[in-house]
N, CA and C atoms as an extended XYZ file, in Angstrom:
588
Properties=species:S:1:pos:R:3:atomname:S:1:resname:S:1:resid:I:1 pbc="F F F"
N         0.836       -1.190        0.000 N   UNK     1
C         0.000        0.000        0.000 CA  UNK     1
C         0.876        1.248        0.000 C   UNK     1
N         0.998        1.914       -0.855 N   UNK     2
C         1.420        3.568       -1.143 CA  UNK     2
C         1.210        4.608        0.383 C   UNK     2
N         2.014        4.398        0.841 N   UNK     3
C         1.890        5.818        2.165 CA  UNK     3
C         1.906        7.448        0.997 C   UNK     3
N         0.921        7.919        1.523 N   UNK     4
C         1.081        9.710        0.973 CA  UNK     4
C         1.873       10.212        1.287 C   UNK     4
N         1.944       11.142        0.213 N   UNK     5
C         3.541       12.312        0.166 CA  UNK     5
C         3.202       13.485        1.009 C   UNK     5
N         4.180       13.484        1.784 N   UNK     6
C         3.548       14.469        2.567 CA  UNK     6
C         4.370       16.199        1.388 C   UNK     6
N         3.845       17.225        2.119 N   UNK     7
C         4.276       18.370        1.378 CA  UNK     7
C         5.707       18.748        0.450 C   UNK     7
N         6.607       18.122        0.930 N   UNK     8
C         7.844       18.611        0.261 CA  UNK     8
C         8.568       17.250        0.741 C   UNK     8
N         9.451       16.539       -0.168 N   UNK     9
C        10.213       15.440       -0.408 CA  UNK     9
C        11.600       16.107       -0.529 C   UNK     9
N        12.679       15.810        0.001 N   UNK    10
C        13.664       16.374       -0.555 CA  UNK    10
C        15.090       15.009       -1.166 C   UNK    10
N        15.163       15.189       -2.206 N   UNK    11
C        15.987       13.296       -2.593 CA  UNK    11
C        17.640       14.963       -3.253 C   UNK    11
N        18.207       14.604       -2.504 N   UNK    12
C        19.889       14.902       -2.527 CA  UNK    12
C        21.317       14.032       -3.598 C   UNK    12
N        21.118       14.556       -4.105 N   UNK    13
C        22.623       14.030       -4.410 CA  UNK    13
C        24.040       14.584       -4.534 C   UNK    13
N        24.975       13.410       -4.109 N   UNK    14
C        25.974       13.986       -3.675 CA  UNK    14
C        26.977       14.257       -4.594 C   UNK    14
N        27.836       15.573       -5.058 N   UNK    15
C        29.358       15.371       -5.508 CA  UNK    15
C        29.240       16.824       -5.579 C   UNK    15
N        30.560       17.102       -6.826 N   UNK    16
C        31.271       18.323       -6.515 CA  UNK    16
C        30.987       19.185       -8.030 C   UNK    16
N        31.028       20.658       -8.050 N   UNK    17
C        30.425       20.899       -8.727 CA  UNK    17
C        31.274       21.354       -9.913 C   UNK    17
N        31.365       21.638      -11.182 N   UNK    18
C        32.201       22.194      -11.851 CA  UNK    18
C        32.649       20.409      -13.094 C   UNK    18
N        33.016       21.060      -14.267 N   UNK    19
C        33.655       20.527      -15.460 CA  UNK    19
C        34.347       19.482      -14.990 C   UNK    19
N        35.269       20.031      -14.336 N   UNK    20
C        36.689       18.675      -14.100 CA  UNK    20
C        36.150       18.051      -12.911 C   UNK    20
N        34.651       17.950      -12.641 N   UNK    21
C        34.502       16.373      -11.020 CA  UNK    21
C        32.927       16.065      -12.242 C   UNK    21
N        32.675       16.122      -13.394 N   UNK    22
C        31.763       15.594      -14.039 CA  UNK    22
C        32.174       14.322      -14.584 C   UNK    22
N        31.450       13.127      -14.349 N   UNK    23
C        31.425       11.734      -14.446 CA  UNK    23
C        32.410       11.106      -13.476 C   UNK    23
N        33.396       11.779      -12.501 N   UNK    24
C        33.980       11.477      -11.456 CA  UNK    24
C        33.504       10.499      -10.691 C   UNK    24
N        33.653        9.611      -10.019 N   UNK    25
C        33.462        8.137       -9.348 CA  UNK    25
C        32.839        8.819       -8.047 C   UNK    25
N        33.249       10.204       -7.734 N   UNK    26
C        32.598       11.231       -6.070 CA  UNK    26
C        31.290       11.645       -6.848 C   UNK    26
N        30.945       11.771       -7.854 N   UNK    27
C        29.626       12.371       -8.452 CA  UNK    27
C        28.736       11.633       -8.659 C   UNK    27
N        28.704       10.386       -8.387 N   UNK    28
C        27.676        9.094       -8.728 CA  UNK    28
C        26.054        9.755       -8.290 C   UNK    28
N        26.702       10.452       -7.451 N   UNK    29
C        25.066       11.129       -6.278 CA  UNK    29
C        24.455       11.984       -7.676 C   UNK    29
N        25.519       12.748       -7.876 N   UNK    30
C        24.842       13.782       -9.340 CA  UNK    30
C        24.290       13.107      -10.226 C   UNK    30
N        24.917       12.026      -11.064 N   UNK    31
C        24.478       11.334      -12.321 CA  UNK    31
C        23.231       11.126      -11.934 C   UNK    31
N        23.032       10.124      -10.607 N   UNK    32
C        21.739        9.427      -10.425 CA  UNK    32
C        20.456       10.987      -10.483 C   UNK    32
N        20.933       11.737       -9.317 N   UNK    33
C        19.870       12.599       -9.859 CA  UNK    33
C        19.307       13.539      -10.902 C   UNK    33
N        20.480       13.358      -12.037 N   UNK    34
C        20.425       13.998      -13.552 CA  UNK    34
C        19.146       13.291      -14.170 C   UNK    34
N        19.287       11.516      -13.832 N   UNK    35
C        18.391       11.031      -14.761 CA  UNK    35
C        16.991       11.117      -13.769 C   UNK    35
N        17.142       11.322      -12.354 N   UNK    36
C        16.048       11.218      -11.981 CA  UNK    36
C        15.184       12.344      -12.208 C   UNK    36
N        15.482       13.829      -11.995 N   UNK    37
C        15.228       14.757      -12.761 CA  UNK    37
C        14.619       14.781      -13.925 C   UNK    37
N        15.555       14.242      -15.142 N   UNK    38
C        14.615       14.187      -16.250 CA  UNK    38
C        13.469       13.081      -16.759 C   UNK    38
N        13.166       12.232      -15.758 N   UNK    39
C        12.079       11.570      -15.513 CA  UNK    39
C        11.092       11.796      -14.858 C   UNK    39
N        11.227       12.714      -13.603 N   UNK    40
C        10.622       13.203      -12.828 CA  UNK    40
C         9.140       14.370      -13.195 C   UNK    40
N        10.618       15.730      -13.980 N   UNK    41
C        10.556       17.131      -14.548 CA  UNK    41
C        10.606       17.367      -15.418 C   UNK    41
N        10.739       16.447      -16.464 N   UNK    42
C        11.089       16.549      -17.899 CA  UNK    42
C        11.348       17.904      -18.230 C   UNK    42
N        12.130       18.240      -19.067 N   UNK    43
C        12.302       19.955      -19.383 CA  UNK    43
C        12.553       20.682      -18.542 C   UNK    43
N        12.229       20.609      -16.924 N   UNK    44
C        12.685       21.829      -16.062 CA  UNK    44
C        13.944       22.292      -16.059 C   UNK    44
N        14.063       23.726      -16.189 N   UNK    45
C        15.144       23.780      -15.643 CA  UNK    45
C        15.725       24.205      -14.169 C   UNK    45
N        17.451       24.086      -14.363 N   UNK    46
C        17.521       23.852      -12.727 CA  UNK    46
C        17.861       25.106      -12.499 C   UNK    46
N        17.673       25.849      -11.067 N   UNK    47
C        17.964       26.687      -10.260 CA  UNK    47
C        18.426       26.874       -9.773 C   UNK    47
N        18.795       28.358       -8.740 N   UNK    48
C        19.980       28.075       -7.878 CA  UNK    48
C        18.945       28.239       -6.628 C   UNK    48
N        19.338       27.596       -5.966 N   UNK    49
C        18.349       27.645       -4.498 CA  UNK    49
C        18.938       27.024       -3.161 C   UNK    49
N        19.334       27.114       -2.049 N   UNK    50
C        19.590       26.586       -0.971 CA  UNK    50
C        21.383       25.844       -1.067 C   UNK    50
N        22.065       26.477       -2.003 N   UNK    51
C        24.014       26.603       -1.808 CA  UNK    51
C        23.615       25.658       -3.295 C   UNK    51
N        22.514       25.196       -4.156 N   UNK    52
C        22.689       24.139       -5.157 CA  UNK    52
C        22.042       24.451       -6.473 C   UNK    52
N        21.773       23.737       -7.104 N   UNK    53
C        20.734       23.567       -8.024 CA  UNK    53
C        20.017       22.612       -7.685 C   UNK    53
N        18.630       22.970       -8.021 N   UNK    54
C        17.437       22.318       -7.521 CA  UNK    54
C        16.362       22.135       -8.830 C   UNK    54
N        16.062       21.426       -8.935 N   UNK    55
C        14.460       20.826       -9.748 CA  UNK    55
C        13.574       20.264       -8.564 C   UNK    55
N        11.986       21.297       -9.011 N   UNK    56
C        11.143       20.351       -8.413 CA  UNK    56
C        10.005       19.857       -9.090 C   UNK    56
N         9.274       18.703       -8.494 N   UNK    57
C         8.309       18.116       -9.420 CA  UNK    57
C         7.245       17.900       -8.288 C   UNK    57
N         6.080       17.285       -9.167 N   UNK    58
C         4.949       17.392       -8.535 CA  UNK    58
C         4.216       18.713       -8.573 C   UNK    58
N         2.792       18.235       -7.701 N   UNK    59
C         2.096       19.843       -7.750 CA  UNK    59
C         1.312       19.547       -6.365 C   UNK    59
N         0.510       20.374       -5.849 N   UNK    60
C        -0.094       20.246       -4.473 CA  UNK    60
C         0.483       19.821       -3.766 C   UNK    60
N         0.007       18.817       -2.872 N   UNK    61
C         0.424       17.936       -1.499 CA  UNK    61
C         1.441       16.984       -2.008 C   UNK    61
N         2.176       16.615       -3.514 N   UNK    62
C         2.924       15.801       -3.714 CA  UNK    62
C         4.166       16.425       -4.320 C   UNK    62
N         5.033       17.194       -3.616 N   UNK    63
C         6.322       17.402       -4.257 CA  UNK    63
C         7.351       17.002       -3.825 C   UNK    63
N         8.184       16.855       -4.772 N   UNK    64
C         9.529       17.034       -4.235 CA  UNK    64
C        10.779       17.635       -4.881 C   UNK    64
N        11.512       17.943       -4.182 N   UNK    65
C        12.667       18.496       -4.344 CA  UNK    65
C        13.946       18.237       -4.590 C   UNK    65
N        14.928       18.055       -5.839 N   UNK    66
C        16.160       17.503       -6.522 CA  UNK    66
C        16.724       18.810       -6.305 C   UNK    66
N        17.736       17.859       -5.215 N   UNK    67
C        19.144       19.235       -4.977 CA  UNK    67
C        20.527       18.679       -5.204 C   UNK    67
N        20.916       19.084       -6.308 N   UNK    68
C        22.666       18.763       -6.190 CA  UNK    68
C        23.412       20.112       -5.546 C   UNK    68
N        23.835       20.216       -4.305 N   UNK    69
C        24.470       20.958       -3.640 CA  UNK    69
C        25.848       21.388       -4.615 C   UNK    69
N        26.249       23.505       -4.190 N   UNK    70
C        27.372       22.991       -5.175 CA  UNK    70
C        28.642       23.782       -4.433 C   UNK    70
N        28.537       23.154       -3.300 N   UNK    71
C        29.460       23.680       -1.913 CA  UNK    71
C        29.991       22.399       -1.538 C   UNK    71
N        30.142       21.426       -2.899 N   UNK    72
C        31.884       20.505       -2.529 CA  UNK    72
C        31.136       19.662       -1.286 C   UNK    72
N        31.795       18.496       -2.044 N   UNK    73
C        31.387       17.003       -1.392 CA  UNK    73
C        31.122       17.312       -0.108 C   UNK    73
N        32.261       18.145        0.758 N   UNK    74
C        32.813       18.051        2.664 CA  UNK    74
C        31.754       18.688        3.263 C   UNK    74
N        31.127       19.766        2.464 N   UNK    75
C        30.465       20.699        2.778 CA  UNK    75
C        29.158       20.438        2.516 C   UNK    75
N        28.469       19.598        2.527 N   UNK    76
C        27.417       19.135        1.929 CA  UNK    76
C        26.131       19.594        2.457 C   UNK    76
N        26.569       19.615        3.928 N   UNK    77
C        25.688       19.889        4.682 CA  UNK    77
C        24.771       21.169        4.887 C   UNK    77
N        26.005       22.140        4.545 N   UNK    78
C        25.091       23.688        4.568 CA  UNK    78
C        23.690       23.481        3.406 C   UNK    78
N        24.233       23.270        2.096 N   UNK    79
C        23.244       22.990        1.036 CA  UNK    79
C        21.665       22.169        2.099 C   UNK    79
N        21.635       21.090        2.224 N   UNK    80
C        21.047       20.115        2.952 CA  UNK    80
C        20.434       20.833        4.402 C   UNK    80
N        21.201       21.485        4.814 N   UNK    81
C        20.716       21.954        6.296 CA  UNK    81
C        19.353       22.960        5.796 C   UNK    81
N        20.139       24.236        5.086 N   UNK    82
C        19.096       25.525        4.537 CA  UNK    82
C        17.817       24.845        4.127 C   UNK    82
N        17.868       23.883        2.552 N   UNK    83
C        16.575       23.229        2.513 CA  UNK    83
C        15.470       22.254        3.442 C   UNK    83
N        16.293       21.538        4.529 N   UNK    84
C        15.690       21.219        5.669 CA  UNK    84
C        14.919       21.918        6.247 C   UNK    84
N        15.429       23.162        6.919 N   UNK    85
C        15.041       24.024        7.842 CA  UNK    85
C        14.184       25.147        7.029 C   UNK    85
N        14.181       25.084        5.790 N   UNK    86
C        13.206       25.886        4.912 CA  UNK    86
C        11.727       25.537        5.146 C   UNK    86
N        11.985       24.079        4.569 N   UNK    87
C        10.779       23.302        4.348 CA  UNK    87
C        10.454       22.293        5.823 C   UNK    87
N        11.165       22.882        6.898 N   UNK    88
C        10.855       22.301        8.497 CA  UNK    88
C        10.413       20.835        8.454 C   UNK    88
N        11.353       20.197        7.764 N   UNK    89
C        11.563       18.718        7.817 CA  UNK    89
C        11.905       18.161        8.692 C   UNK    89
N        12.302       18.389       10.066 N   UNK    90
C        13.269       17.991       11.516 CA  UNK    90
C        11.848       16.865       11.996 C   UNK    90
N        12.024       16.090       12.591 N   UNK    91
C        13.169       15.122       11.862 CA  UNK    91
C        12.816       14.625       10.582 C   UNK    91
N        13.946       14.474        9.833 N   UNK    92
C        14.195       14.390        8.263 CA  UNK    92
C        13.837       12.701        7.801 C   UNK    92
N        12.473       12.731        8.452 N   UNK    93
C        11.997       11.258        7.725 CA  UNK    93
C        11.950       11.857        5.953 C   UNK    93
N        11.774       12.558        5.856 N   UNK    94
C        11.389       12.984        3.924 CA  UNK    94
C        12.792       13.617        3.180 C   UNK    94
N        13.860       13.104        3.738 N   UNK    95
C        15.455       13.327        3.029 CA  UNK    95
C        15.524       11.785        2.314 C   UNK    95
N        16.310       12.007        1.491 N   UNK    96
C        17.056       11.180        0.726 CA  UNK    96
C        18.226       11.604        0.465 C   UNK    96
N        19.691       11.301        0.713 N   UNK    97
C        21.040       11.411        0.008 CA  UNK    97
C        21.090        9.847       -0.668 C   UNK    97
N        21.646       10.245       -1.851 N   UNK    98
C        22.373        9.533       -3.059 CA  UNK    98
C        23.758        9.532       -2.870 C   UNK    98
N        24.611        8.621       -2.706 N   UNK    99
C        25.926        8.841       -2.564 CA  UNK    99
C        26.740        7.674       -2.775 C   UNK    99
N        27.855        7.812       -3.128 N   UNK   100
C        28.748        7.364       -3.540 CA  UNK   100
C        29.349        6.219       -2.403 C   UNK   100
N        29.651        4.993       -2.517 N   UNK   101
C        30.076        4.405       -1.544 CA  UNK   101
C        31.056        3.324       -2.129 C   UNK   101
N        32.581        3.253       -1.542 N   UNK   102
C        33.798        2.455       -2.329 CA  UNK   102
C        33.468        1.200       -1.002 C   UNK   102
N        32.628        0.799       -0.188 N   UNK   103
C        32.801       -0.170        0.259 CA  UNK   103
C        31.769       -1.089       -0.955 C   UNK   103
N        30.801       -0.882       -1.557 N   UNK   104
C        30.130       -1.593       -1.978 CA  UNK   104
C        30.627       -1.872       -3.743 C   UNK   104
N        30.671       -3.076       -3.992 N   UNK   105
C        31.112       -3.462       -5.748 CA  UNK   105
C        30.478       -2.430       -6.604 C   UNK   105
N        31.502       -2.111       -7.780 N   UNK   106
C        30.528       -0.804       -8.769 CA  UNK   106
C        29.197       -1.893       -9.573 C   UNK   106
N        28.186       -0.994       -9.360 N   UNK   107
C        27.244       -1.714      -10.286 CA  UNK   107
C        26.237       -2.385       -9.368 C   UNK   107
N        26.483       -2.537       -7.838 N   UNK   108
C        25.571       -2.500       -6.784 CA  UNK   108
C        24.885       -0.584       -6.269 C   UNK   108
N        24.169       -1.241       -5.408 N   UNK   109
C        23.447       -0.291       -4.975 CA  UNK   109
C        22.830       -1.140       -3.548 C   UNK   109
N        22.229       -0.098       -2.307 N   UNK   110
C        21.815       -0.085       -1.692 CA  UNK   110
C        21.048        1.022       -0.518 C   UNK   110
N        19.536        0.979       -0.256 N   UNK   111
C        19.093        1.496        0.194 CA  UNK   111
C        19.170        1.383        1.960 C   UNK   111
N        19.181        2.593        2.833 N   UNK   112
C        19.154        2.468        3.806 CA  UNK   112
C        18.205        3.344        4.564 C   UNK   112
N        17.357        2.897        5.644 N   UNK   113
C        16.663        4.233        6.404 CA  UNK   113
C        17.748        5.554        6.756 C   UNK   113
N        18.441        4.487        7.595 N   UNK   114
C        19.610        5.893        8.274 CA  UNK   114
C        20.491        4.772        8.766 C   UNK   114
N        21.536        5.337        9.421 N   UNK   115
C        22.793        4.608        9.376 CA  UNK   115
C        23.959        6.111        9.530 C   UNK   115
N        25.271        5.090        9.752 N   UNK   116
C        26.211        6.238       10.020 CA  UNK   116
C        26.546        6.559        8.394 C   UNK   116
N        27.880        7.010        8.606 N   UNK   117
C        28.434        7.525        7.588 CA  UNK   117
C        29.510        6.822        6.622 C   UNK   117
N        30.011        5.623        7.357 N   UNK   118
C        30.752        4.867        6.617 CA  UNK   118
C        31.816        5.508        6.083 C   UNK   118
N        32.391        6.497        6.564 N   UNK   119
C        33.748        7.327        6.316 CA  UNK   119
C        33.748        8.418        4.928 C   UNK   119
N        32.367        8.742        4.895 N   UNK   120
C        32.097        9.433        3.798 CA  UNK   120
C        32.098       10.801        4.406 C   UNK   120
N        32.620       11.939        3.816 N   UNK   121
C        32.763       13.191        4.492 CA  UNK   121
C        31.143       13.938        4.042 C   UNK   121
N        31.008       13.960        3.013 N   UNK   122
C        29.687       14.252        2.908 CA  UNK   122
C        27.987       13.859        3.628 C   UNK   122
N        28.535       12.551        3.311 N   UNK   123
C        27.400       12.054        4.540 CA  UNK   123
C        27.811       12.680        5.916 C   UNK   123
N        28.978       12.427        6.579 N   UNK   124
C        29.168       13.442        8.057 CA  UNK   124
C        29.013       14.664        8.108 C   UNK   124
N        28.982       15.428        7.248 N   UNK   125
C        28.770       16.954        7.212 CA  UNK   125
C        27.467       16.943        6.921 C   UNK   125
N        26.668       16.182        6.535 N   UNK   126
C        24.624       16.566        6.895 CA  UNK   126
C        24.580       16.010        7.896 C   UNK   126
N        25.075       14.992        8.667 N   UNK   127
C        25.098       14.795       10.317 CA  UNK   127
C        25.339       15.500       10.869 C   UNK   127
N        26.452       16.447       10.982 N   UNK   128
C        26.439       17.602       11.474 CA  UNK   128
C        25.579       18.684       11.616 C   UNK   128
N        25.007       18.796       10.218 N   UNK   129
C        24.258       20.277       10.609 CA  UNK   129
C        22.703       19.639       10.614 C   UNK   129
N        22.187       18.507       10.553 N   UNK   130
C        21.285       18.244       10.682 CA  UNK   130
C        21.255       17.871       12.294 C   UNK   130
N        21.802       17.111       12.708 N   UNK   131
C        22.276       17.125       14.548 CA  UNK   131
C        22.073       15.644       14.630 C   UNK   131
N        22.124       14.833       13.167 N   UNK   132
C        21.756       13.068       13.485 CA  UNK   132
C        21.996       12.775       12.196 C   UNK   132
N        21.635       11.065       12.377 N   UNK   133
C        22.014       10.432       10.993 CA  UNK   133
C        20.429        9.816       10.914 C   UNK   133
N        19.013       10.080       11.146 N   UNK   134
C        17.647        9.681       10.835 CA  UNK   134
C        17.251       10.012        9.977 C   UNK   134
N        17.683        9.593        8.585 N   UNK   135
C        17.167        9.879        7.437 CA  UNK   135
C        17.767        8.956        6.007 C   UNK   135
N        17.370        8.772        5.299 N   UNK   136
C        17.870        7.873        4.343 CA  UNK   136
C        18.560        7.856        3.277 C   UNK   136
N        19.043        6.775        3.013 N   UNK   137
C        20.795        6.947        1.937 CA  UNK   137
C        20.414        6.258        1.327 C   UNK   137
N        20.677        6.506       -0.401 N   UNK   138
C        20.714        5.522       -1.353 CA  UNK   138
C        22.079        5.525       -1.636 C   UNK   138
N        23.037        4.240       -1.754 N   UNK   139
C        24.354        3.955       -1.697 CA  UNK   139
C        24.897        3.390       -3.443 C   UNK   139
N        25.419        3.887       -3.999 N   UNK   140
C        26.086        3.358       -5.197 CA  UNK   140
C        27.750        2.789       -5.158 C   UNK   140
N        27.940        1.874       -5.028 N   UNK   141
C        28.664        1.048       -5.466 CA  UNK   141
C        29.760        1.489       -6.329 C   UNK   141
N        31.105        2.272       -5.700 N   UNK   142
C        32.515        2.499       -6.788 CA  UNK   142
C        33.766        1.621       -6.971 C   UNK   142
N        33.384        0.684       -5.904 N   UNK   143
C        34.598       -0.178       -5.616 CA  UNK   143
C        35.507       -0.088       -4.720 C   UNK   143
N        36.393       -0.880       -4.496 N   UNK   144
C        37.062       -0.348       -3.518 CA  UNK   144
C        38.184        0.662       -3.729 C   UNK   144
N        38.772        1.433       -3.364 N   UNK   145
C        39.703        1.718       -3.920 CA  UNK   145
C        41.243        0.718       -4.344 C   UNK   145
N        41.743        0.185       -3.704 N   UNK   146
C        42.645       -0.727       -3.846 CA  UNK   146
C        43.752       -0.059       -3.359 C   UNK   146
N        45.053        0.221       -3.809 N   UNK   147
C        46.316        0.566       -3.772 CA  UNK   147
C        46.037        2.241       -3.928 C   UNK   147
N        44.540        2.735       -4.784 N   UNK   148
C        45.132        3.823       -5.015 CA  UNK   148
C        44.938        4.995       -3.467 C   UNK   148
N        45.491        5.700       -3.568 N   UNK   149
C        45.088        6.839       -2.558 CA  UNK   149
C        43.261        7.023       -2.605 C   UNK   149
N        42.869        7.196       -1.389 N   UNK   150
C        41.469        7.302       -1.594 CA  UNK   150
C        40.804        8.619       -2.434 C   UNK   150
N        41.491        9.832       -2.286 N   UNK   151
C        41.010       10.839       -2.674 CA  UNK   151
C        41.340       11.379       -3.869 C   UNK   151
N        42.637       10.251       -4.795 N   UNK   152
C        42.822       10.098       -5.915 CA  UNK   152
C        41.671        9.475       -6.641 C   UNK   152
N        41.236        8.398       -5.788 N   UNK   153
C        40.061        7.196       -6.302 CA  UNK   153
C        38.758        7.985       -6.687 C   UNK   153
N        38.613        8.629       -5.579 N   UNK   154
C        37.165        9.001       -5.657 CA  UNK   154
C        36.853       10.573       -6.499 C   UNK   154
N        37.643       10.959       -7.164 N   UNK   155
C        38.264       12.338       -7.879 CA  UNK   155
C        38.296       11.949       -9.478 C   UNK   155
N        38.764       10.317       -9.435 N   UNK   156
C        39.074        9.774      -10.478 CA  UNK   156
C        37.919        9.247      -11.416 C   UNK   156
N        37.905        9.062      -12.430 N   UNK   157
C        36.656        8.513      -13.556 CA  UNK   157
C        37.056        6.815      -13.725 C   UNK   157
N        35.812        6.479      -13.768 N   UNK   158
C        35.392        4.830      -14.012 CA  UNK   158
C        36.280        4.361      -14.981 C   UNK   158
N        36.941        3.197      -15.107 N   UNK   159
C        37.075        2.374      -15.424 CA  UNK   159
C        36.734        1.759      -16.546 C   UNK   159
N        36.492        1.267      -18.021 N   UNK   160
C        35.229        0.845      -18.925 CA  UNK   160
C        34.897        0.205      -18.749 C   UNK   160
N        35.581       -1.122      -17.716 N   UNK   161
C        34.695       -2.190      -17.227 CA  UNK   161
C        33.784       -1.606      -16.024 C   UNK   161
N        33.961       -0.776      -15.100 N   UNK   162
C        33.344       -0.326      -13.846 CA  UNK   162
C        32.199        0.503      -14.832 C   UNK   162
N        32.536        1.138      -16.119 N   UNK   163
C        30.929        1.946      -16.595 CA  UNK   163
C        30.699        1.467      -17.163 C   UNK   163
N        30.656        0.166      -17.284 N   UNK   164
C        29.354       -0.847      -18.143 CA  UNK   164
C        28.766       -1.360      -17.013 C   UNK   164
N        29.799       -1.761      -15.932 N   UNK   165
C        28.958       -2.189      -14.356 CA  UNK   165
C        27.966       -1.445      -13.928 C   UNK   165
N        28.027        0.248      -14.195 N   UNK   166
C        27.464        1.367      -13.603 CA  UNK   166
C        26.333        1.673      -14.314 C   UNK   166
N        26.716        1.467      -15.282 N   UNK   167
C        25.183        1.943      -16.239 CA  UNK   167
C        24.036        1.310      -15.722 C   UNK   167
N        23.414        0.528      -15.568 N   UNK   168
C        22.615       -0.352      -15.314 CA  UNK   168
C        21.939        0.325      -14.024 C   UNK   168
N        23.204        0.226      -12.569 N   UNK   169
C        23.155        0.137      -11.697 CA  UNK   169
C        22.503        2.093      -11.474 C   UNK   169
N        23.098        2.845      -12.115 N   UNK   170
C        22.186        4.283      -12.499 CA  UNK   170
C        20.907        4.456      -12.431 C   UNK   170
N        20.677        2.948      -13.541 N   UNK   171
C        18.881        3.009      -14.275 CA  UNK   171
C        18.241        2.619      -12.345 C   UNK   171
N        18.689        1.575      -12.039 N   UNK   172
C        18.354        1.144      -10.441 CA  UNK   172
C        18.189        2.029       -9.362 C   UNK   172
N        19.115        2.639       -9.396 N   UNK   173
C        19.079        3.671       -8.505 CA  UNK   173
C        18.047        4.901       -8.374 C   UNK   173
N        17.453        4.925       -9.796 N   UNK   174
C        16.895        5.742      -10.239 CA  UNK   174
C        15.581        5.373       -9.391 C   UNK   174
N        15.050        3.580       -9.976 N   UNK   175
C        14.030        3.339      -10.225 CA  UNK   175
C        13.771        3.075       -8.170 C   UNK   175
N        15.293        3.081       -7.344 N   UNK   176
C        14.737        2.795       -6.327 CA  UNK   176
C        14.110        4.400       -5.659 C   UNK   176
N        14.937        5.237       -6.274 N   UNK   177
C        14.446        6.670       -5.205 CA  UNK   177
C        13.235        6.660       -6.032 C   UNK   177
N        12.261        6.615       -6.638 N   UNK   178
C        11.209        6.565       -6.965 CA  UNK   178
C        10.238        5.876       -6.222 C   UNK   178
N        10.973        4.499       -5.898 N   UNK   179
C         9.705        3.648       -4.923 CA  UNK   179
C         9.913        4.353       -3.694 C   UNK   179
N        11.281        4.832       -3.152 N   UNK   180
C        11.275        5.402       -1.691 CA  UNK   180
C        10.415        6.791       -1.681 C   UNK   180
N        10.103        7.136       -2.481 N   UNK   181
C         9.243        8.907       -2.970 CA  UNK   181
C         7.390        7.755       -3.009 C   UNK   181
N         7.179        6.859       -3.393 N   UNK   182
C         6.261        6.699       -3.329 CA  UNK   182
C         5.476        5.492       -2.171 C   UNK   182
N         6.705        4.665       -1.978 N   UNK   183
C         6.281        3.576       -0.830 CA  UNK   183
C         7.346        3.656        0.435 C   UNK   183
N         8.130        4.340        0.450 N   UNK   184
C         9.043        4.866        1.467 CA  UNK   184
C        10.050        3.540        1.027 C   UNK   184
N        11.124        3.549        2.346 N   UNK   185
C        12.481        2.686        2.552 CA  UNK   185
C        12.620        1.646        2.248 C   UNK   185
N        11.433        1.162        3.157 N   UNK   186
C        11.391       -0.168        3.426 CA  UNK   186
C        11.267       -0.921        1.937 C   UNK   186
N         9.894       -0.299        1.196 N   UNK   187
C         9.968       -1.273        0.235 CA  UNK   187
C        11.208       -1.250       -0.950 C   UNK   187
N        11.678       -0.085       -0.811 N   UNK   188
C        12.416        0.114       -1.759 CA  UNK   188
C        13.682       -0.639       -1.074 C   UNK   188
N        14.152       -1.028        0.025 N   UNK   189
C        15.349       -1.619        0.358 CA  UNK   189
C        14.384       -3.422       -0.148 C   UNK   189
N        13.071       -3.648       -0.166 N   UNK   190
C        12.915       -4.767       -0.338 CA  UNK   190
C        13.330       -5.288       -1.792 C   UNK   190
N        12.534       -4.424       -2.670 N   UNK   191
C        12.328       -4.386       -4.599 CA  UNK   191
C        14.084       -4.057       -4.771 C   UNK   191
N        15.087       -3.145       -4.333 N   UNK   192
C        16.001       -3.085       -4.977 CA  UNK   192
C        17.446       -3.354       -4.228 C   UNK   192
N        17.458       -3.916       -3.302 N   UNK   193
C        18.705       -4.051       -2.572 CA  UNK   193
C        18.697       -5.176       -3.045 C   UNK   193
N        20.478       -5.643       -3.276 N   UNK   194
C        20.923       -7.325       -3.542 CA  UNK   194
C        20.666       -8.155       -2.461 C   UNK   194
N        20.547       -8.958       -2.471 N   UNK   195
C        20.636      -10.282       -1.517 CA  UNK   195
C        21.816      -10.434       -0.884 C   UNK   195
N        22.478      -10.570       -0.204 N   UNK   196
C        24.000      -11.058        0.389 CA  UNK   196
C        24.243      -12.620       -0.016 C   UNK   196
């Protein structure tokens, strides 16, 4: 059964803004919400609103709000905090971050209610200014890093075997913040998380 949308949805994604971090392995949060956007909003264009660019969709009692913050991965939080406290989301059951995660294989994905941060600076900086981690993460899959420096890794662009892994795993990601916008977490960690 479909739970209702309440007034304002806000689904986040994470990376950095500018030419040289576009298709970057730290921008996975962006891609996913590029395509979700133009499925969402078709044609809108984006704005500057709350430190980001923003698209919103819906009309009445069902919207929501696509923010790619553009105050750099660390800083994530100011972007995220302003639109919170705009739209008096506390506590942030109606957040979504999209983000990038090198513990999980490229080409996975996984949904979470809330959870820590898993050594992601972005995810800790909306813990911060939000004052908790009660709110939900959609996780994309970059790999691990291996040998390389981490902040080389995550700066760095895919692989051609890791973006044939990724493509797919994009369309998924897409299709899960959609069920979490319409049936919340749960089902969407049911319909799109892997099995172990």
């Amino acid at each position: 059964m479909s739970r209702a949308i309440s007034t304002m949805k806000i689904i986040v994604g994470i990376g950095n803004p500018g030419m040289e971090y576009e298709r970057t392995r730290h921008n996975v949060g962006f891609d996913v919400l590029d395509r979700l956007a133009r499925r969402l909003a078709p044609g809108e264009i984006a704005r500057a609103r709350f430190k980001g660019a923003t698209v919103e969709s819906g009309s009445g009692d069902e919207k929501v709000l696509m923010l790619k913050p553009t105050t750099y991965v660390n800083c994530t939080g100011e972007a995220v905090g302003e639109a919170i406290r705009f739209y008096k989301l506390i506590p942030a059951d109606d957040l979504l971050v999209i983000v990038d995660d090198t513990a999980l294989p490229c080409g996975t994905i996984r949904m979470r209610p809330r959870g820590g941060d898993g050594g992601h600076n972005g995810l800790n900086n909306i813990a911060r200014h939000l004052g908790g981690d009660e709110w939900a993460r959609l996780r994309v899959g970059i790999d691990p890093p291996g040998d390389i420096p981490l902040k080389d890794y995550v700066l760095g662009r895919f692989s051609p075997d890791q973006e044939t892994a990724l493509q797919p795993a994009l369309e998924q990601a897409v299709g899960a913040a959609e069920c979490w916008l319409q049936d919340g977490p749960e089902a969407a960690m049911n319909r799109f998380n892997a099995t172990d």
